[in-house]
C-alpha positions in Angstrom: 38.9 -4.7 27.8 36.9 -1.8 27.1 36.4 1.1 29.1 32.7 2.1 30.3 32.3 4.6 28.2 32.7 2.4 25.3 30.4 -0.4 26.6 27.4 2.3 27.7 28.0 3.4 23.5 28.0 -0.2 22.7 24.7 -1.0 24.4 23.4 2.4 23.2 23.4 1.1 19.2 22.5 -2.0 20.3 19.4 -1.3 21.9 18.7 1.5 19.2 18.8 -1.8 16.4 16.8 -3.9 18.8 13.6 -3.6 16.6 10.9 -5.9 16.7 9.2 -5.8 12.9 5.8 -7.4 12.5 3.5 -7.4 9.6 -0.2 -7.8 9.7 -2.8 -7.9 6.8 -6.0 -5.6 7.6 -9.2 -7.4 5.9 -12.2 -4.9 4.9 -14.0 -5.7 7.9 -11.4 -4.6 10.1 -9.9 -8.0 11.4 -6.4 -8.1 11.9 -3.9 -11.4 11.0 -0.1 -11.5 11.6 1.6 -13.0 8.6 6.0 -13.8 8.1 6.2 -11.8 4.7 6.0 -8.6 3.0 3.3 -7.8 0.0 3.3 -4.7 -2.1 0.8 -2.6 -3.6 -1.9 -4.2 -5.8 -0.2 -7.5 -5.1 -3.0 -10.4 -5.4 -3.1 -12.3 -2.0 -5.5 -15.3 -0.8 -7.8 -15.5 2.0 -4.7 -15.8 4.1 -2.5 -12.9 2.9 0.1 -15.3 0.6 0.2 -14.1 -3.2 -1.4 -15.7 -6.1 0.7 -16.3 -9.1 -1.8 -14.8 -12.1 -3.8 -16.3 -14.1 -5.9 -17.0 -11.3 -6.8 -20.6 -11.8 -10.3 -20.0 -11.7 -12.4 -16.8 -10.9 -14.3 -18.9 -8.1 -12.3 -18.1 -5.1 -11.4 -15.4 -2.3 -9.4 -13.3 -3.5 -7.5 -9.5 -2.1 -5.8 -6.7 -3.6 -3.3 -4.7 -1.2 -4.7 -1.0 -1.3 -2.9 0.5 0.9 0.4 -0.2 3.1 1.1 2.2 6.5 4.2 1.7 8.9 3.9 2.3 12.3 6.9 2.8 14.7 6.5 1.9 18.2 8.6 1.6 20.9 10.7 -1.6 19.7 8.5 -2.6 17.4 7.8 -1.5 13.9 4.6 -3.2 12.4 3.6 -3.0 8.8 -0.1 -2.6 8.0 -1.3 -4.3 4.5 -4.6 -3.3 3.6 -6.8 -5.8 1.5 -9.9 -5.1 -0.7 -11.7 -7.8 -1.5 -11.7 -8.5 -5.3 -15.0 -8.5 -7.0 -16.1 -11.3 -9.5 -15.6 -9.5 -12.8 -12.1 -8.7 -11.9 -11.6 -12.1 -10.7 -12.9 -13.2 -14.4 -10.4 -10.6 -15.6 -7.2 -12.4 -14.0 -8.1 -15.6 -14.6 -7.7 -15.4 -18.3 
């Protein structure tokens, strides 16, 4: 049986590796949606923040690029931030070659 001291450390690390990480996908306009993965920078992404596999199959679609990716820490939480530009036709002619 452990002491108390031990069990006060024990709860100590566990409620410092408690964390809560989110990630959301910020659209130009400002809207916000949780998603259940990670993207990285200049990663292609549909309308709902899952990647494209390149060549695009045709340049007639919505279609991101991730600009920009911020952390913030909160109290239990750490949410990732993925920033999206929306692609503009030439490049989507570009990527679907």
């Amino acid at each position: 049986m452990k002491n108390p001291k031990e069990r006060s450390e024990a709860s100590k690390l566990l409620k410092k590796k408690m964390i809560y990480n989110s990630q959301y996908i910020v659209y130009p306009e400002g809207d916000v949606q949780e998603i259940n993965h990670h993207l990285s920078i200049n990663q292609i992404t549909d309308i709902n923040g899952f990647p494209l596999n390149l060549p695009l199959p045709t340049p007639k679609m919505i279609a991101y690029r991730v600009y920009k990716i911020q952390t913030k820490e909160l109290r239990g939480e750490e949410r990732t931030l993925f920033f999206l530009e929306l692609l503009r036709i030439n490049e989507l002619e570009e990527l679907a070659r």
